[in-house]
C-alpha angles and dihedrals in degrees: 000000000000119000118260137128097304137038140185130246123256109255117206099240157357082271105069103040087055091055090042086049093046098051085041081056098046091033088050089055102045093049095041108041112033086172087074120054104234117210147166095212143168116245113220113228102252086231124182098208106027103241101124103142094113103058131096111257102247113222126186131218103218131357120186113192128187113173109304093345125099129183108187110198117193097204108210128189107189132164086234114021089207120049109218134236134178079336094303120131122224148163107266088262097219088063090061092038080053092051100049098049090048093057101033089057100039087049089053088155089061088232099148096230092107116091132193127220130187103189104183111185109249119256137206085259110106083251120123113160126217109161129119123168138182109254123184090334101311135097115250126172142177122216139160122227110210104219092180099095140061120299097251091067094038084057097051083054098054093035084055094059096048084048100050086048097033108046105211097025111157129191123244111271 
């Protein structure tokens, strides 16, 4: 956003800068920390019955696995992070519906070892968000990543949140 050497090419729309910020996200994590498995995967409905034909495939952004342990992360590029009612500010509520659906049905046990991110891309709106909650057993959690600074900060970022939810986790050397 600021002028500089280089710039970036216009993209046509909010689109295809989600799925560009999305791939920079996985690809980050497969190339940076080989201790987790890094994956873009398809999470199975927890049905009871097994009719599921109807249903939309549901396909992650990023899933990040260790052991037993999974971190889903839904990766969003929008104009505004919050939508706006009656001037109150909120999370767009069909990305937390997304979320929670994602980890509850990928943590069909219940077990608890299944956690939920929403990592919107920072704007140039005075939001930066910081929260995470316990919801219906399982971890869930809503950053920014500040994609306005050099890569090395944008790393540590990215390093820091496979460290809080991966004990151990070590960048690529």
């Amino acid at each position: 956003t600021e002028s500089g050497e280089y710039k970036l090419a216009s993209f046509i729309d909010e689109q295809h800068m989600n799925r560009l910020y999305e791939k920079f996200i996985l690809e980050y994590y497969a190339m940076e920390c080989p201790q987790v498995t890094a994956t873009a995967s398809q999470i199975p409905w927890a049905l009871d019955d097994g009719v599921g034909t109807l249903l939309p495939v549901m396909q992650s952004d990023i899933m990040l696995t260790q052991g037993n342990r999974v971190l889903i992360i839904d990766a969003k590029y929008y104009t505004h992070t919050m939508q706006t009612q009656y001037d109150v500010h909120t999370l767009h509520s069909n990305n937390l519906y997304q979320i929670f659906t994602y980890v509850k049905n990928q943590d069909k046990c219940n077990t608890g070892n299944v956690s939920g991110m929403l990592l919107y891309a920072k704007t140039n709106e005075d939001i930066a968000l910081n929260a995470s909650f316990l919801l219906g057993g399982n971890h869930f959690c809503i950053r920014t990543l500040d994609l306005n600074q050099n890569f090395q900060h944008i790393a540590q970022q990215l390093d820091n949140i496979a460290q809080s939810y991966f004990p151990g986790v070590k960048k690529q050397e």
